[in-house]
py3Dmol code that shows the C-alpha trace and the ligand (Angstrom):
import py3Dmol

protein = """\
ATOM      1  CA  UNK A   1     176.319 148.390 123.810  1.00  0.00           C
ATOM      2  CA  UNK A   2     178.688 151.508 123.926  1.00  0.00           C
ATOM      3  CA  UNK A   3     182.125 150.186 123.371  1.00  0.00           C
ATOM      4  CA  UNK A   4     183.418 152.725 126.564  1.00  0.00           C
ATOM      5  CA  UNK A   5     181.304 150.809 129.013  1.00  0.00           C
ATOM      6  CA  UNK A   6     183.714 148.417 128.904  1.00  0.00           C
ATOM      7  CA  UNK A   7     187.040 149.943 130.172  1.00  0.00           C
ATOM      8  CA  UNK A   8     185.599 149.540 132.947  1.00  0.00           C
ATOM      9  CA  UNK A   9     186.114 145.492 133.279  1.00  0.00           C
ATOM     10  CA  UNK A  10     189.208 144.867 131.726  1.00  0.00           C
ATOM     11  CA  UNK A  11     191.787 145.270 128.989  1.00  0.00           C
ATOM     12  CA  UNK A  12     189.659 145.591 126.173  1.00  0.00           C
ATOM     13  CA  UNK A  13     190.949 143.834 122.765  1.00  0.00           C
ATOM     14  CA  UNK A  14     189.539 144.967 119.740  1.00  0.00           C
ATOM     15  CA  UNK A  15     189.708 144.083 115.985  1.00  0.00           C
ATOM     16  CA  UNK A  16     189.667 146.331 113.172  1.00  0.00           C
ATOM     17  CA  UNK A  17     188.818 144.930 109.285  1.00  0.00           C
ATOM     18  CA  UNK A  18     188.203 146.523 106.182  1.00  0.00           C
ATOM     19  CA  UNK A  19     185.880 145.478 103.006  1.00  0.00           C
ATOM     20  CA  UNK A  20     187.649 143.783 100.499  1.00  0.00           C
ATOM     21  CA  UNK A  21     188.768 145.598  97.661  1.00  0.00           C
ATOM     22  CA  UNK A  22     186.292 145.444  94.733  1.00  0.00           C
ATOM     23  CA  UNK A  23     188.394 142.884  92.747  1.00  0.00           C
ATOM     24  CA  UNK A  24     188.376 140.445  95.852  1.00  0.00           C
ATOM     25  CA  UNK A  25     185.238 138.425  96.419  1.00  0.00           C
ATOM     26  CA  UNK A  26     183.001 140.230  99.409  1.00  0.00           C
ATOM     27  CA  UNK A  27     182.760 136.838 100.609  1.00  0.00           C
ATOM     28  CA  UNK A  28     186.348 136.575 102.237  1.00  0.00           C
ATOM     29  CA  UNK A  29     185.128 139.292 104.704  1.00  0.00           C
ATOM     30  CA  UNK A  30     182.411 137.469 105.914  1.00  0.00           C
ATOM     31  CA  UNK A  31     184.731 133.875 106.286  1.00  0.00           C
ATOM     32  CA  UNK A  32     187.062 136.356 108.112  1.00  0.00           C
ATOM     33  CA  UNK A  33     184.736 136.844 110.335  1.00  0.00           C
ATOM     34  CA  UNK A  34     183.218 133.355 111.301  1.00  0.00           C
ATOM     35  CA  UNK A  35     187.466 132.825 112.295  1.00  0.00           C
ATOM     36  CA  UNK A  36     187.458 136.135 114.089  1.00  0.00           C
ATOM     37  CA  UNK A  37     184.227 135.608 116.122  1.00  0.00           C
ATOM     38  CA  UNK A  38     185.724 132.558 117.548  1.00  0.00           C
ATOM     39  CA  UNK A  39     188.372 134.615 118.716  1.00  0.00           C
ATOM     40  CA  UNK A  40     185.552 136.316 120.942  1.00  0.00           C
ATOM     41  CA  UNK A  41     186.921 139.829 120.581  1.00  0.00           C
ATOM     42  CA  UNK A  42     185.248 143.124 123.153  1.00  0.00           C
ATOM     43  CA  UNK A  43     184.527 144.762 119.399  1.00  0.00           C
ATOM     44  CA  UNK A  44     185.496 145.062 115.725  1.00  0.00           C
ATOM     45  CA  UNK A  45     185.527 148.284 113.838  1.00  0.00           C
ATOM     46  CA  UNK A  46     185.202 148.162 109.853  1.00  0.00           C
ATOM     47  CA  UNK A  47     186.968 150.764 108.119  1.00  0.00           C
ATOM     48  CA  UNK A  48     185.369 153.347 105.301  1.00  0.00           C
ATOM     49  CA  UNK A  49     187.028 155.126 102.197  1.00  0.00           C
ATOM     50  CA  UNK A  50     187.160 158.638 102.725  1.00  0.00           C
ATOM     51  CA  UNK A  51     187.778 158.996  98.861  1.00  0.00           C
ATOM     52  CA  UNK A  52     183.642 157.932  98.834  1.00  0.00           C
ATOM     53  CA  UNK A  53     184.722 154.653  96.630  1.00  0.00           C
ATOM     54  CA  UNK A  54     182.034 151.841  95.840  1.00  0.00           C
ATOM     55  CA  UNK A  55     182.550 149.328  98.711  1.00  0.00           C
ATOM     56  CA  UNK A  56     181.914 152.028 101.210  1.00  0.00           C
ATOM     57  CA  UNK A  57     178.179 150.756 101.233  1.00  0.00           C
ATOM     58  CA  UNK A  58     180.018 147.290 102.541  1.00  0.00           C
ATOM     59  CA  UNK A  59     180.902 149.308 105.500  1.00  0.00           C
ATOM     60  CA  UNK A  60     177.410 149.297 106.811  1.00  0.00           C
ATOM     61  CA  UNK A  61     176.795 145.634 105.538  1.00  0.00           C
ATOM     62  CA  UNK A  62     179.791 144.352 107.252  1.00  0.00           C
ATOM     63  CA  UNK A  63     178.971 146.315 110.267  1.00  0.00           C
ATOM     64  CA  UNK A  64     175.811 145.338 110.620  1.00  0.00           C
ATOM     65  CA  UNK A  65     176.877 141.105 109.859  1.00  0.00           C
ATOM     66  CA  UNK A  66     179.401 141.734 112.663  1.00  0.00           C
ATOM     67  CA  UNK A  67     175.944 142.632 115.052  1.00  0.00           C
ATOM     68  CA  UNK A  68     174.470 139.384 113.731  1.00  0.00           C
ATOM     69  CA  UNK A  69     177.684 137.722 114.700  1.00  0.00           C
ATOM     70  CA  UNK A  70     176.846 139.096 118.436  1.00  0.00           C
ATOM     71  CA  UNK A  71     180.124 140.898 118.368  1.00  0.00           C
ATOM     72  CA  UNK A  72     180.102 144.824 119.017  1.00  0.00           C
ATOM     73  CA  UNK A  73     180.249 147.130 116.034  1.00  0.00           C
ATOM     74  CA  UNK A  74     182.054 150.201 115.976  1.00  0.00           C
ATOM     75  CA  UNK A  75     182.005 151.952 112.320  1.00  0.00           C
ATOM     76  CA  UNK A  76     184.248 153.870 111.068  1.00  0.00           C
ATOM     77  CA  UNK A  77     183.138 157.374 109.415  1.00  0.00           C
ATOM     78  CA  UNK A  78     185.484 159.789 107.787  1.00  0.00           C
ATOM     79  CA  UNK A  79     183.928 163.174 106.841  1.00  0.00           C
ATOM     80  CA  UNK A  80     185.957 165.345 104.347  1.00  0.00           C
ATOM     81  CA  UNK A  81     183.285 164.699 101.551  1.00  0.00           C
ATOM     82  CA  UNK A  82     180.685 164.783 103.905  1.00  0.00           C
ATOM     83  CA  UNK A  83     177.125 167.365 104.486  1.00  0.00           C
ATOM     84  CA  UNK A  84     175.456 167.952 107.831  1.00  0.00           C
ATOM     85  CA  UNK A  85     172.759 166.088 105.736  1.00  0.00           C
ATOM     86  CA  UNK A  86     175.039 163.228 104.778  1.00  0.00           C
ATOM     87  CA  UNK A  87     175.754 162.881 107.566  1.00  0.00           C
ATOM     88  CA  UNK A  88     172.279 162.854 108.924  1.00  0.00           C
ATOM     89  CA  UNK A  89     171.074 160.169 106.813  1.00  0.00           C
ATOM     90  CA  UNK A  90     173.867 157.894 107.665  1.00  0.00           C
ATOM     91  CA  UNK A  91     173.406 158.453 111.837  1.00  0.00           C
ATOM     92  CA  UNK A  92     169.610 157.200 110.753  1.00  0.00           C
ATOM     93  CA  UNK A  93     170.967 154.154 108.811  1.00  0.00           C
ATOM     94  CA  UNK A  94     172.874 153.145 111.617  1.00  0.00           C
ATOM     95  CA  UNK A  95     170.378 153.800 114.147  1.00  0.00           C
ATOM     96  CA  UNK A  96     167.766 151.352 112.061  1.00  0.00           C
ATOM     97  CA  UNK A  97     170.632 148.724 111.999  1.00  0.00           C
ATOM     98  CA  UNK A  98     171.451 148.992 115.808  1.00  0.00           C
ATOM     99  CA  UNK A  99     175.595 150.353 115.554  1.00  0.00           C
ATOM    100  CA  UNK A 100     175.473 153.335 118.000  1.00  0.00           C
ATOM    101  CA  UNK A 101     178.972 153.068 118.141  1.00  0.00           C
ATOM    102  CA  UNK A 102     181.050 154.949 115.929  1.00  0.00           C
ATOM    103  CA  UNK A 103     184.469 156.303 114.642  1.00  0.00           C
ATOM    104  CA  UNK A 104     184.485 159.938 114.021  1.00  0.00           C
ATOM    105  CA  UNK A 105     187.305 160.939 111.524  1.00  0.00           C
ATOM    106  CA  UNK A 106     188.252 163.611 109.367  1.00  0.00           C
ATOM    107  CA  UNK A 107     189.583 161.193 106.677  1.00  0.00           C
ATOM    108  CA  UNK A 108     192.676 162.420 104.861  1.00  0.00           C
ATOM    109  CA  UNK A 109     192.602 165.321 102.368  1.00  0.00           C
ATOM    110  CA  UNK A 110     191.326 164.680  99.084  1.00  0.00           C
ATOM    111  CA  UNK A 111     192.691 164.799  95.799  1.00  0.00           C
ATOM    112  CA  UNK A 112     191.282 168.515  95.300  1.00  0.00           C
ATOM    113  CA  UNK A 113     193.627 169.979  98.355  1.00  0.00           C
ATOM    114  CA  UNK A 114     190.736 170.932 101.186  1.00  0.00           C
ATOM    115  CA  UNK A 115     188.052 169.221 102.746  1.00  0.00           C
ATOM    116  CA  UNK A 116     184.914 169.327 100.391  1.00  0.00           C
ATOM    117  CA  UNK A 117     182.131 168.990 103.014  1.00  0.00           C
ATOM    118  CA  UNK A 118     180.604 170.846 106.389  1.00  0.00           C
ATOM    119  CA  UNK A 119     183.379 169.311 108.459  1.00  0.00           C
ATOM    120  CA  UNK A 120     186.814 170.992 108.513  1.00  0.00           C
ATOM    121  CA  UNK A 121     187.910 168.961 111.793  1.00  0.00           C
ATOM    122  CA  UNK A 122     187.036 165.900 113.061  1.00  0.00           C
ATOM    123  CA  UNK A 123     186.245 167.572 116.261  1.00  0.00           C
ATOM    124  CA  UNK A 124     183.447 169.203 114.525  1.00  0.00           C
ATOM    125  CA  UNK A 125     181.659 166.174 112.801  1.00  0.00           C
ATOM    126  CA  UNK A 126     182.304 164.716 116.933  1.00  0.00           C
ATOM    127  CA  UNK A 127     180.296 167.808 118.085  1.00  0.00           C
ATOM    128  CA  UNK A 128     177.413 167.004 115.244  1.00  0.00           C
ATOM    129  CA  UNK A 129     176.961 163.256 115.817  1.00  0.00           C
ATOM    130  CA  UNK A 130     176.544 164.066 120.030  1.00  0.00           C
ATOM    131  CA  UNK A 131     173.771 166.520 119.302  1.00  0.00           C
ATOM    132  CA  UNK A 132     172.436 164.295 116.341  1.00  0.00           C
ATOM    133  CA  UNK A 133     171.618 161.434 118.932  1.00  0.00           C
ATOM    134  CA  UNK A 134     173.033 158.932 122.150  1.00  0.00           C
ATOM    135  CA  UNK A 135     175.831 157.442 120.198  1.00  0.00           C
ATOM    136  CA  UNK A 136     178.793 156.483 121.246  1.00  0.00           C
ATOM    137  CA  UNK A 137     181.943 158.502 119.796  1.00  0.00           C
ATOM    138  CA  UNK A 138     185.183 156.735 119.048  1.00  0.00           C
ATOM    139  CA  UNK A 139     188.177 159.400 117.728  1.00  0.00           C
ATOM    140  CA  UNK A 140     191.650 158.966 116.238  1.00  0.00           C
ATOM    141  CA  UNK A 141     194.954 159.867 117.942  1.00  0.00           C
ATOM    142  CA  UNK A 142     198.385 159.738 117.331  1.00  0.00           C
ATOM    143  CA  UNK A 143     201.577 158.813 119.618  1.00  0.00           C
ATOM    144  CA  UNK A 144     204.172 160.623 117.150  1.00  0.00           C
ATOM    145  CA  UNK A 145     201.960 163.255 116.304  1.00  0.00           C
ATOM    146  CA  UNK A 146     199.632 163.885 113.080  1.00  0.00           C
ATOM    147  CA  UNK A 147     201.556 163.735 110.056  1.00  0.00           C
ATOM    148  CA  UNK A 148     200.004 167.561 109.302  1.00  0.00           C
ATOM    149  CA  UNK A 149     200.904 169.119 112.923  1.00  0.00           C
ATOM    150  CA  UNK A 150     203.821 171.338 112.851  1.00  0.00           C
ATOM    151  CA  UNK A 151     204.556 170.110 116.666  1.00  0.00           C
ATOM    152  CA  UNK A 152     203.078 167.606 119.326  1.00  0.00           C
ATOM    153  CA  UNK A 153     201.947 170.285 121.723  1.00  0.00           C
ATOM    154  CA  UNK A 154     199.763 171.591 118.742  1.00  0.00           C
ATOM    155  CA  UNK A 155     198.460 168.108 117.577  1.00  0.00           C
ATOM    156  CA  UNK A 156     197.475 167.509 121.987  1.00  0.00           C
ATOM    157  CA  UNK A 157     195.743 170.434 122.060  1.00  0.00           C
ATOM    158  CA  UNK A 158     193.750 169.827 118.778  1.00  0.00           C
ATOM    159  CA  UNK A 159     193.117 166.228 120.442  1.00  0.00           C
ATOM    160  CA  UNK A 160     192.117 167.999 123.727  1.00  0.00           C
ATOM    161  CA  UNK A 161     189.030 169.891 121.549  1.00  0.00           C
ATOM    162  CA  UNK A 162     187.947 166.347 119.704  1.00  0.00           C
ATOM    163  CA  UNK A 163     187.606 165.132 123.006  1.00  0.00           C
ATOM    164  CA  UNK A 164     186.166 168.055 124.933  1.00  0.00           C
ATOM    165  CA  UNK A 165     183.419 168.120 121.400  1.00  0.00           C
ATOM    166  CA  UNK A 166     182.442 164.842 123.037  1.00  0.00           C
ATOM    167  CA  UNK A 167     185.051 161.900 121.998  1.00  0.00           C
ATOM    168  CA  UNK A 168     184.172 159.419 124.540  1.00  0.00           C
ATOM    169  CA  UNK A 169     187.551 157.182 123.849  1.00  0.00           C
ATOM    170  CA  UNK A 170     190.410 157.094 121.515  1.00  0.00           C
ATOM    171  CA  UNK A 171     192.334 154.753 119.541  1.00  0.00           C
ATOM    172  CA  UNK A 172     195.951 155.413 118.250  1.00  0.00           C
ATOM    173  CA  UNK A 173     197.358 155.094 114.711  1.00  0.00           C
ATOM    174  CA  UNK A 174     200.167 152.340 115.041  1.00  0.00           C
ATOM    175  CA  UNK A 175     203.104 152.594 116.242  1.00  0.00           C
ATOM    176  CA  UNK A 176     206.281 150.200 116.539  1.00  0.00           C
ATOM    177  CA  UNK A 177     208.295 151.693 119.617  1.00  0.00           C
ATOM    178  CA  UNK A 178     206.055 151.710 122.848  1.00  0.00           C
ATOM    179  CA  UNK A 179     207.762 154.781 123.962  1.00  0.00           C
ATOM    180  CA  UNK A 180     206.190 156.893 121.528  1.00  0.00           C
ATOM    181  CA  UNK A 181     202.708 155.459 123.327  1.00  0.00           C
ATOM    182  CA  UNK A 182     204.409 156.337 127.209  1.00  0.00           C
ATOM    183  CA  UNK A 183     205.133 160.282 126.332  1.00  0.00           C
ATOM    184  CA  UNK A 184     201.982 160.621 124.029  1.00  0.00           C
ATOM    185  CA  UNK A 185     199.865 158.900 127.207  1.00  0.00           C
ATOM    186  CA  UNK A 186     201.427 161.478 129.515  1.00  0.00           C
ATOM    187  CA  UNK A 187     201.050 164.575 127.461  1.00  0.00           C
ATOM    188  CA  UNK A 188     196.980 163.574 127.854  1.00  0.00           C
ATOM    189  CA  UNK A 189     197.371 163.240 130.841  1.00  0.00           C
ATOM    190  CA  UNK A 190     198.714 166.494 130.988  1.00  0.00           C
ATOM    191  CA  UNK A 191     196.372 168.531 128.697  1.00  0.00           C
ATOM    192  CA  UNK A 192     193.575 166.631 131.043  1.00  0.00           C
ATOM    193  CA  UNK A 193     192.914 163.916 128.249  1.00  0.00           C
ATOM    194  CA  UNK A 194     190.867 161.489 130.658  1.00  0.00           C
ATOM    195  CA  UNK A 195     189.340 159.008 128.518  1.00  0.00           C
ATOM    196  CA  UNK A 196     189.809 155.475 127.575  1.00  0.00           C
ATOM    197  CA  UNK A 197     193.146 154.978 124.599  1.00  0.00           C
ATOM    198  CA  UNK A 198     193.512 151.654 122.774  1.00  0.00           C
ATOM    199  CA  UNK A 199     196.664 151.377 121.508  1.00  0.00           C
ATOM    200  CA  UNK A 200     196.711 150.751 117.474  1.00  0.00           C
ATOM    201  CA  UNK A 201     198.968 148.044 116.812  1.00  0.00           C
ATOM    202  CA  UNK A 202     200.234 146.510 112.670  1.00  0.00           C
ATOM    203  CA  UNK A 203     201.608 143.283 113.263  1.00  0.00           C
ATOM    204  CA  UNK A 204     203.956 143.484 110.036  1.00  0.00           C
ATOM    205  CA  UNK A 205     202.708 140.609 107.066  1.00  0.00           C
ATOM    206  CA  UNK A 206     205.524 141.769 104.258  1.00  0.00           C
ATOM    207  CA  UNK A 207     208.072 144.656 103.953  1.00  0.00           C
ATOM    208  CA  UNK A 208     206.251 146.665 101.397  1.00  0.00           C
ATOM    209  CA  UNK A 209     202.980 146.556 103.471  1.00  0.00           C
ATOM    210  CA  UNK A 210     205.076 148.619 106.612  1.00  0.00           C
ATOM    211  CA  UNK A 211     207.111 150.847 104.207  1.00  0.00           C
ATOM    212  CA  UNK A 212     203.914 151.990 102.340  1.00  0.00           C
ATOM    213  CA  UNK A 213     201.570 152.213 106.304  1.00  0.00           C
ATOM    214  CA  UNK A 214     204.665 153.742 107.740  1.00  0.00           C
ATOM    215  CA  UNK A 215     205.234 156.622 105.162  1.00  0.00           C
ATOM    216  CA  UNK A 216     201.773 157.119 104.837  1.00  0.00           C
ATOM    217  CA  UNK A 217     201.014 158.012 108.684  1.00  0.00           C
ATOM    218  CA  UNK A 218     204.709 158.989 109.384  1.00  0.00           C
ATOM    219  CA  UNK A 219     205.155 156.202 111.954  1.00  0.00           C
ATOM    220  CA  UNK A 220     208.684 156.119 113.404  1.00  0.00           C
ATOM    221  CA  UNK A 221     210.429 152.490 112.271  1.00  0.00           C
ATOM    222  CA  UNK A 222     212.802 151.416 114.574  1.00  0.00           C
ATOM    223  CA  UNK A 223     216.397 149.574 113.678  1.00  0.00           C
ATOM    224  CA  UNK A 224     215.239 146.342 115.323  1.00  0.00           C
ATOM    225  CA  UNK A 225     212.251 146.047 113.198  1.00  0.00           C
ATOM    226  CA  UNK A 226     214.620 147.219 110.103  1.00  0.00           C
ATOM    227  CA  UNK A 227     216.581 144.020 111.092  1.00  0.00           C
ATOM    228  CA  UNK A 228     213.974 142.222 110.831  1.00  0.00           C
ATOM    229  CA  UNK A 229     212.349 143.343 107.524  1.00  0.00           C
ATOM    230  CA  UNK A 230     215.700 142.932 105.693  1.00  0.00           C
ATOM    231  CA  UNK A 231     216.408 139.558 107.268  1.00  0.00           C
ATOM    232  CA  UNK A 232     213.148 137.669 106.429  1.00  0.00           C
ATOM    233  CA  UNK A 233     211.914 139.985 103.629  1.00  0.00           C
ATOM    234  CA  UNK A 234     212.130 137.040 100.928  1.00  0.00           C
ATOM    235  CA  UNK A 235     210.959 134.393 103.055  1.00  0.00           C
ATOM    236  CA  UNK A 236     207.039 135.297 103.731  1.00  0.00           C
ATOM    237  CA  UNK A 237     206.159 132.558 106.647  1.00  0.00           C
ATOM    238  CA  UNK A 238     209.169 133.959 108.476  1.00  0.00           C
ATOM    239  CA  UNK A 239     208.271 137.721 107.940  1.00  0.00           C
ATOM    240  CA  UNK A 240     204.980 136.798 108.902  1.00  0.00           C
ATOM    241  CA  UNK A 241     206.468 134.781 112.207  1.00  0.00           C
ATOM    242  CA  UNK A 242     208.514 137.146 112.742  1.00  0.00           C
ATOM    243  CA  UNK A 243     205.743 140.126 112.881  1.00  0.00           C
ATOM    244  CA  UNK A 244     203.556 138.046 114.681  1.00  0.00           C
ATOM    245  CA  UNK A 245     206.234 137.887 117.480  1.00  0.00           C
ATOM    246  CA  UNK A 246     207.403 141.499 117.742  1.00  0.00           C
ATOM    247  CA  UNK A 247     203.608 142.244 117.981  1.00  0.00           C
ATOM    248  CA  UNK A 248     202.688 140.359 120.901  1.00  0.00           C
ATOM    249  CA  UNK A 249     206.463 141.551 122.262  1.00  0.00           C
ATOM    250  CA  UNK A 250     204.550 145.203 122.041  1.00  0.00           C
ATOM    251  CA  UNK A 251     201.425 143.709 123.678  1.00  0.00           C
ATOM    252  CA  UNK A 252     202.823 142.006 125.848  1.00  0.00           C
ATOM    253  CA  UNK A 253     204.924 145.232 127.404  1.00  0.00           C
ATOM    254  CA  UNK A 254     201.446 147.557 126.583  1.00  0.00           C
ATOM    255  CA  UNK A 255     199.071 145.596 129.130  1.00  0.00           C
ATOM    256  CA  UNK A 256     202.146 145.291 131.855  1.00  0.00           C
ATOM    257  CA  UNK A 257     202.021 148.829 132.053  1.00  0.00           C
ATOM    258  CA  UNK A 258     198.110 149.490 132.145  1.00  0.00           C
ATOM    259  CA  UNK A 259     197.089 150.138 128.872  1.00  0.00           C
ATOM    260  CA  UNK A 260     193.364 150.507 128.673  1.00  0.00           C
ATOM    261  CA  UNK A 261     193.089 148.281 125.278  1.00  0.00           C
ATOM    262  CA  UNK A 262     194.555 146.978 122.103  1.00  0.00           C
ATOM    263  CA  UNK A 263     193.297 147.868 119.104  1.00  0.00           C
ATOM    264  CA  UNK A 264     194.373 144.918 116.232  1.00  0.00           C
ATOM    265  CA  UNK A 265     194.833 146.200 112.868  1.00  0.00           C
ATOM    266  CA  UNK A 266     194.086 142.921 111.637  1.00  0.00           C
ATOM    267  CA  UNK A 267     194.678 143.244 107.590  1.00  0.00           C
ATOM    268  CA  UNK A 268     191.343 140.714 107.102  1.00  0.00           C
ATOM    269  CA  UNK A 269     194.169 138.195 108.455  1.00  0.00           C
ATOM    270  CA  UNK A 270     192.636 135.985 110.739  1.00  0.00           C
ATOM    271  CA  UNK A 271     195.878 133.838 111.244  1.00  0.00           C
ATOM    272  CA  UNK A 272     197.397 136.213 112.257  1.00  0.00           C
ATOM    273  CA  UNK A 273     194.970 137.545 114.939  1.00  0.00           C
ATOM    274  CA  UNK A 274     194.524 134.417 116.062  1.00  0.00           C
ATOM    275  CA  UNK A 275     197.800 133.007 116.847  1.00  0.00           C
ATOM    276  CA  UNK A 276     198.250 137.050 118.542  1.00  0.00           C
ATOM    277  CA  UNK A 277     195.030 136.138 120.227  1.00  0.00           C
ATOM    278  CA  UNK A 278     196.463 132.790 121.986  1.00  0.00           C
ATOM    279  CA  UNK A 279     199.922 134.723 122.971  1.00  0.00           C
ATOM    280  CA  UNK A 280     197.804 136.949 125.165  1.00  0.00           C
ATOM    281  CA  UNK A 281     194.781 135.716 125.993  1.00  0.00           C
ATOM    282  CA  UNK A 282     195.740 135.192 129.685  1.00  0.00           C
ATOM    283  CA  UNK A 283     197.046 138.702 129.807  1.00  0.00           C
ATOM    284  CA  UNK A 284     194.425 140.851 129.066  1.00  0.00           C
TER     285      UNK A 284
END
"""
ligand_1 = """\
53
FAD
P 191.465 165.487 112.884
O 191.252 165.141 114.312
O 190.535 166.495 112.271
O 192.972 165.996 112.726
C 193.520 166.277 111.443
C 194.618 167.326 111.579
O 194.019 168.594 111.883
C 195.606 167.037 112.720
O 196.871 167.483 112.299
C 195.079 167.872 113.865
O 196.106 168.226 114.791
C 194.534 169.098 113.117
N 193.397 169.704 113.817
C 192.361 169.069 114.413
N 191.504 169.951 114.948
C 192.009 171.189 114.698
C 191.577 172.519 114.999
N 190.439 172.736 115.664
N 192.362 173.553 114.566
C 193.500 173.344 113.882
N 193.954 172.086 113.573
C 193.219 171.039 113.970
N 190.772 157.195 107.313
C 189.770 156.824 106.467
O 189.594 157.443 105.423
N 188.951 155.768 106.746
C 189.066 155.058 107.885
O 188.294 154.117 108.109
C 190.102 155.420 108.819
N 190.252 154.758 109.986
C 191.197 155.195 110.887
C 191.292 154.545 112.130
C 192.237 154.957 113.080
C 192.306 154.256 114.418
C 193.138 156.020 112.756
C 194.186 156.447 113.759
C 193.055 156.660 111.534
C 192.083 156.269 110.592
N 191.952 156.904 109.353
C 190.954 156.517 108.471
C 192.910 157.948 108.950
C 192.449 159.367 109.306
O 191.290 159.694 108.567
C 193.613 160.311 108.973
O 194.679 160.112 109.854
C 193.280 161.795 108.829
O 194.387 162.438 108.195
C 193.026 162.533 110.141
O 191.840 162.157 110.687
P 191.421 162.637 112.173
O 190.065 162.161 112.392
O 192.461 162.290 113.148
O 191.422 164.230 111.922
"""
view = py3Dmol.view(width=600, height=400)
view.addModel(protein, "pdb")
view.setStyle({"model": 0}, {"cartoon": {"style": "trace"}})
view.addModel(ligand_1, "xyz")
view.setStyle({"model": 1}, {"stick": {}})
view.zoomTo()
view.show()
């Protein structure tokens, strides 16, 4: 099923995981799983290394095992080390396996300094997957702004092209003020950005986990969630309490005002998503 179908019937919540690091056993993902199925998410999207690292071939494996779960699959597919024939191959894979929903990304820049494949933009590996076959195209935005665009009128308009390539919905890098969302949401509007956004959202598990996503993506961390870093930093089931709450505080506020979905960056934590899960599963 194409994820964008359905918008159309409510506030869709979706899951995101990635495969475990190669010094964790793969099996965790897949027990992960059996406690996020029951959780009976719209989809979950598994994340890939751009860097081209070993467990990116778990990306399709995961993928497909969340099919098999009867749970939509969206995969993720960053391009910077990418061919048109890479590229190719991989549309095929996924086609054999059944996924025809996927995440078009540029991936960040390598090592090296530039992009080392076909694809400068994201918008332009969007543009080759449409013509390549009926998929389903899922792109990245971002509510303060790319961390490389010199202003946010520059990083809409860039968006406006990823979508106009043929981006059928969006989901946002996270954020921790819900403002940032409201003025991003109306500058689409504005630059006639019309399709479906989830809004990305971290619930926080430790302090050096949102220091290190935060200064990575340039995400705006407000004093209230300072407070509460510093506060429960050294006492973990706290923190994690603590996250949990000022998550679904976010949620809570995102589906009041209309948001077309959630997006759960889940950290392979399925406490977490769970006890988010029973906050708001009357809301949504
Ligand atoms: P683009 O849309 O290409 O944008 C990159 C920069 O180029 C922006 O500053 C944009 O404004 C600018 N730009 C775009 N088009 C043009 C143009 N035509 N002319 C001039 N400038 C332009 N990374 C991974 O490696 N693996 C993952 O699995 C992964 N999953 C992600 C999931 C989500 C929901 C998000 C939000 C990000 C994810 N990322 C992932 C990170 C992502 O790869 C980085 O943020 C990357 O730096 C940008 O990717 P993009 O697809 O947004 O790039």
């Amino acid at each position: 099923m194409r994820t964008v179908e359905l918008f159309k019937k409510k506030t869709v919540l979706s899951y995101e995981v990635f495969p475990p690091k190669p010094t964790s056993p793969v099996n965790t993902i897949y027990e992960t799983l059996d406690e996020l199925k029951e959780l009976s998410p719209d989809f979950i999207s598994v994340t890939y290394g751009a860097g081209g690292g070993k467990n990116n071939s778990e990306t399709f494996k995961i993928a497909s095992a969340v099919k098999g779960y009867g749970i939509e699959s969206v995969i993720h597919l960053p391009c910077t080390r990418l061919t048109k024939e890479d590229v190719s191959q991989k549309l095929n894979e996924l086609k054999s396996i059944g996924i025809e929903n996927i995440l078009a990304l540029r991936g960040d820049i390598p090592s090296e300094g530039c992009v080392q494949g076909d694809f400068k933009y994201a918008s332009d590996l969007v543009a080759y997957i449409k013509k390549q076959g009926d998929f389903n195209v899922i792109a990245a935005c971002y509510p303060e702004g790319h961390i490389e665009s010199k202003t946010k009128v520059e990083d809409i308009q860039n968006l406006k092209i990823k979508v106009d390539a043929g981006a059928d919905q969006l989901i946002t890098q996270l954020f921790f003020d819900n403002e940032y969302f409201y003025s991003f949401a109306e500058r689409c509007q504005l630059a006639g950005i019309n399709v479906p956004i989830e809004a990305g959202i971290m619930p926080v598990i430790n302090k050096k986990q949102i220091e290190r996503m935060a200064s990575l993506c340039g995400a705006t961390v407000p004093k209230k969630f300072i407070a509460m870093m510093e506060r429960y930093e050294n006492n973990p089931i706290a923190m994690r309490d603590a996250g949990i709450a000022y998550a679904v505080d976010q949620i809570v506020d995102l589906i009041a005002q209309d948001v077309d979905g959630i997006h759960l960056y889940t950290m392979n934590n399925p406490y977490i998503a769970r006890k988010i899960h029973e906050s708001i599963q009357t809301l949504v």
